[in-house]
C-alpha positions in Angstrom: 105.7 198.7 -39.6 106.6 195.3 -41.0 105.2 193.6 -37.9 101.8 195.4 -38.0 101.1 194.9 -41.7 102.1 191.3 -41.5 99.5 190.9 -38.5 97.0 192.8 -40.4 97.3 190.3 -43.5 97.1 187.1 -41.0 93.6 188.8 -39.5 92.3 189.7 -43.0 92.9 186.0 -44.5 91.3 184.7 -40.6 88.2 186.4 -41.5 88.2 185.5 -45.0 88.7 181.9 -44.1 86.2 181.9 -41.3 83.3 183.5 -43.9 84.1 181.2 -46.7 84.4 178.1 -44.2 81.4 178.6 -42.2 79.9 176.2 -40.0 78.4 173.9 -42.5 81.7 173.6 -44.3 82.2 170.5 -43.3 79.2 168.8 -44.2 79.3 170.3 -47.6 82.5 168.9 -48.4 81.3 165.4 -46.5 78.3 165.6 -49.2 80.2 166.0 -52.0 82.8 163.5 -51.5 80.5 160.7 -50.2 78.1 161.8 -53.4 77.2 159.7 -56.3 78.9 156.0 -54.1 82.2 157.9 -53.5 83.0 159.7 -56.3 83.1 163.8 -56.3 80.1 164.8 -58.6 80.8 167.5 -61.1 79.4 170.8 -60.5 79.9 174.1 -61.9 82.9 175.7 -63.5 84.9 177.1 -60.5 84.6 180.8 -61.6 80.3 179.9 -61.1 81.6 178.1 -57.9 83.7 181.5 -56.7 80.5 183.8 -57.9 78.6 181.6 -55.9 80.6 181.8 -52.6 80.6 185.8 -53.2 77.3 186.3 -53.1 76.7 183.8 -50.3 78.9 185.4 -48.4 77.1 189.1 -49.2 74.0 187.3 -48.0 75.6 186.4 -44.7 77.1 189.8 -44.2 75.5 192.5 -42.6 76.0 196.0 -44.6 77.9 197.8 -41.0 81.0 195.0 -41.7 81.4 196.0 -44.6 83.2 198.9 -42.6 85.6 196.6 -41.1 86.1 194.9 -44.0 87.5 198.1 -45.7 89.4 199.1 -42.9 91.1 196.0 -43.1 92.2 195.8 -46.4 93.2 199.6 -45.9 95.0 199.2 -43.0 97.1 196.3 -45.1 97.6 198.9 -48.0 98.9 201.6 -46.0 100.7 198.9 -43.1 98.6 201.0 -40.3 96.0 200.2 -37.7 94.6 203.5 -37.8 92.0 202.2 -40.6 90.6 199.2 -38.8 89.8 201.5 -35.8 88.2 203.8 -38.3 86.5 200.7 -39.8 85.1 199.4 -35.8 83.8 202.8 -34.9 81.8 203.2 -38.4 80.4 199.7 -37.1 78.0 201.0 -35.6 77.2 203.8 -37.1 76.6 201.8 -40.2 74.2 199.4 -38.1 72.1 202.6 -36.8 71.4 203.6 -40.5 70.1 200.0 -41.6 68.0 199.7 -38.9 66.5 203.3 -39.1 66.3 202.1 -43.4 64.5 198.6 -42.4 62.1 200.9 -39.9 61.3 203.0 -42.8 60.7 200.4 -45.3 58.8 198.2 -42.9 56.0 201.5 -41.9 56.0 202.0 -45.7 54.5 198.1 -46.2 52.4 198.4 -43.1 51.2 201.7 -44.4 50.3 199.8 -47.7 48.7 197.4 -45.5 46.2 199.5 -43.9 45.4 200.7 -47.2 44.6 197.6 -48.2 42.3 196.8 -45.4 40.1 199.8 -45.5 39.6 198.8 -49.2 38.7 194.9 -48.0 36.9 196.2 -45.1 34.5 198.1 -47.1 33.9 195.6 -49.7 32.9 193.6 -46.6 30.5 195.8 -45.4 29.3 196.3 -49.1 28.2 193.0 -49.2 26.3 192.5 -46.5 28.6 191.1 -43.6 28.0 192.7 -39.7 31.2 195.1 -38.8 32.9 192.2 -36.3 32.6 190.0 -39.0 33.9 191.9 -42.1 37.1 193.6 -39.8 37.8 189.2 -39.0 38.0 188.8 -42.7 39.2 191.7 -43.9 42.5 191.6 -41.2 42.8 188.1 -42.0 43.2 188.8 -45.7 45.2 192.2 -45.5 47.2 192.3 -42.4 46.9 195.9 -41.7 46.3 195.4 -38.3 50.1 194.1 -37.5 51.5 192.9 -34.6 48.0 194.4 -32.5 45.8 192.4 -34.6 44.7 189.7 -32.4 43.3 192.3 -29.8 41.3 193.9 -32.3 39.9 190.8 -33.6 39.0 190.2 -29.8 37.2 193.4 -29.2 35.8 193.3 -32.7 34.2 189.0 -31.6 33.7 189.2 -28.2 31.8 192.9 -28.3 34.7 195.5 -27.0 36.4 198.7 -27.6 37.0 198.0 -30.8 37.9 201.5 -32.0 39.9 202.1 -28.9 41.8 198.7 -30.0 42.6 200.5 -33.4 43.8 203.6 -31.9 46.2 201.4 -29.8 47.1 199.4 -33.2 48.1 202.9 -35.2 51.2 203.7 -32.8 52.9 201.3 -34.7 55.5 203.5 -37.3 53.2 203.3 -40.7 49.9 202.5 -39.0 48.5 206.2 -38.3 45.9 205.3 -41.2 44.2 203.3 -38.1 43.1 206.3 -36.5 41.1 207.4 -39.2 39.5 203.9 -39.3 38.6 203.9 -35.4 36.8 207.4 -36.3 35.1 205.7 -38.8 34.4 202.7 -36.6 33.0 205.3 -33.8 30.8 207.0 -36.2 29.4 204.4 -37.6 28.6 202.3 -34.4 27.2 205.5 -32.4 25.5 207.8 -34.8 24.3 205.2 -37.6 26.2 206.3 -40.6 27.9 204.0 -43.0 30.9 202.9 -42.9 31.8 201.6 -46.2 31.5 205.7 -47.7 33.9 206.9 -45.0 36.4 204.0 -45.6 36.1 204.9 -49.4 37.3 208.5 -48.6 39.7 207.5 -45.9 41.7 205.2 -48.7 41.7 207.8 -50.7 43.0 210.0 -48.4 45.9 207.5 -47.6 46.5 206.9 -50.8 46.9 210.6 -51.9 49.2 210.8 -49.0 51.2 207.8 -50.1 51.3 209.2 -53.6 52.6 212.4 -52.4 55.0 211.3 -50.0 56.3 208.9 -53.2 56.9 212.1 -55.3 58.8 213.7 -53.0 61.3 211.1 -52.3 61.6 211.1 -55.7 62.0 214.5 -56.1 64.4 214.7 -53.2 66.3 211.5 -54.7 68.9 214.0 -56.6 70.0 215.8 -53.5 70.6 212.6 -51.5 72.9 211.0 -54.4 74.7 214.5 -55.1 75.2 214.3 -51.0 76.8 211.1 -51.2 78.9 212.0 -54.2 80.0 214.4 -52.5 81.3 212.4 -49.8 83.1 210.0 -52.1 85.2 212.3 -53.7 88.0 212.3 -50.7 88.0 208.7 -51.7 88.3 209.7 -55.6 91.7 211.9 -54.5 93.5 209.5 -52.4 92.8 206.8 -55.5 94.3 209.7 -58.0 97.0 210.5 -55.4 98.1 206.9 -55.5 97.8 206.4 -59.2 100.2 209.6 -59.9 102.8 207.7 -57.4 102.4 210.5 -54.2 101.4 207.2 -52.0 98.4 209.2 -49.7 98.5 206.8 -47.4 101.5 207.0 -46.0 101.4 210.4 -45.7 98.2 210.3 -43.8 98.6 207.3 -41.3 102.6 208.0 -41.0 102.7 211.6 -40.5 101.6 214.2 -37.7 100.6 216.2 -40.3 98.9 213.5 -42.0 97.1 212.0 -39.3 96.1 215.7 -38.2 94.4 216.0 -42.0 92.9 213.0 -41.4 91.2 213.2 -38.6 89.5 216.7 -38.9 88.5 215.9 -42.8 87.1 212.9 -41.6 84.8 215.0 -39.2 83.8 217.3 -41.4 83.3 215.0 -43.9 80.5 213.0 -41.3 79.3 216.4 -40.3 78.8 217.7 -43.7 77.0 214.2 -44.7 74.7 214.3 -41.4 73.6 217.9 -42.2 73.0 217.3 -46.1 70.9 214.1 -44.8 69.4 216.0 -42.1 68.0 218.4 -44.4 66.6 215.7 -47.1 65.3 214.1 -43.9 63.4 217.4 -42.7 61.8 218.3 -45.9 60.5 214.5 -46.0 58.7 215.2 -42.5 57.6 218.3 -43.6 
């Protein structure tokens, strides 16, 4: 056990070395010595200087390390391996949730996007402009379109399918609100009507939708942090087992028994978690 806890110590201080050094390491220290004709300049006190690094080094870090990072330090706690294998495999589970959080946010700003250019678009056709004209300088001011906006804006100069463009533009996740604008588009090209009163109502229907959508997360905001309590409080026992001297961690990474607990609490904790999150996530859609 001696040998694995001393190997784990030398790969926690290599990765604590490596993410304080980086690769501009050396050129900072180069910049600072050569500063000022060859003297060191003074800087900050050193616990500014340490507060600094920290947080540089939460910038650089990805939240799914932070997995390994605990398992680490675990695994040098309780002189196991057993944690940083833990650690790897919630890796990539941790990666699948930021990315599915980043995809969220990012259809909630495009949402608010498309909101924003049915309101410019209709001030544009208020005051006079031609459609092709007011949906080039409303896109150009809002962004709404996204990453489709440069085939709308052709369709929309060079006289094509501009409301088939749109309806191609709203698969992206947030964008739906462009379907209601090619309707509005179609209407207003074939039939004559005018597009800046259905652009009104169709803001205010995606705003109300917004709104709504805003309440709810709210409202559901409870549930998800009583969820993840809940799933802390394993964590809360072994720091309570430890503090009345019972040492948990030997017990659980140096034990059939222990090992045995360990591996079916931790799957029911994951399962319970996914099903509490599941739920949240299905009232949300509904």
């Amino acid at each position: 056990m001696g040998e694995v806890s001393g190997g784990a110590v030398v790969v926690c201080v290599g990765v604590l070395v490596w993410l304080m050094g980086g690769r501009q390491s050396g050129a900072r220290r180069a910049e600072l010595l050569f500063a000022g004709g060859g003297g060191v300049g003074v800087g900050p006190p050193s616990w500014e200087r340490a507060f600094g690094e920290l947080r540089r080094i939460r910038g650089r870090l990805r939240v799914e390390w932070w997995a390994l990072g605990v398992g680490l330090v675990v695994a040098v706690l309780g002189a196991s391996v057993v944690p940083v294998v833990a650690g790897a495999v919630g890796v990539p589970l941790l990666r699948r949730v930021r990315v599915a959080g980043e995809a969220r946010r990012a259809g909630e700003l495009r949402g608010d996007a498309v909101i924003a250019l049915c309101s410019t678009l209709a001030g544009e056709v208020r005051a006079g402009r031609q459609l092709g004209e007011a949906l080039l300088r409303a896109a150009q001011d809002s962004g709404g379109l996204g990453e489709a906006q440069a085939g709308v804006l052709a369709a929309a100069r060079f006289g094509g399918d501009v409301p088939g463009a749109l309806t191609s533009a709203a698969r992206q996740p947030g964008a739906e609100g462009l379907l209601g604008l090619a309707a509005c588009w179609r209407v207003a090209v074939d039939q004559g009507a005018g597009l800046a009163a259905g652009l009104d109502r169709l803001e205010g229907a995606l705003r109300a939708d917004r709104d709504q959508r805003a309440d709810l997360r709210a409202q559901l905001a409870g549930a998800r942090a009583t969820a993840l309590m809940l799933a802390g409080l394993p964590v809360l026992g072994l720091l309570v087992g430890a503090a009345m001297g019972a040492d948990p961690l030997r017990v659980l990474l140096h034990s059939g028994a222990g090992l045995g607990c360990l591996v079916v609490g931790g799957l029911l904790e994951g399962l319970g978690l996914w099903w509490a999150m599941r739920i949240v996530r299905g009232v949300e859609v509904a």
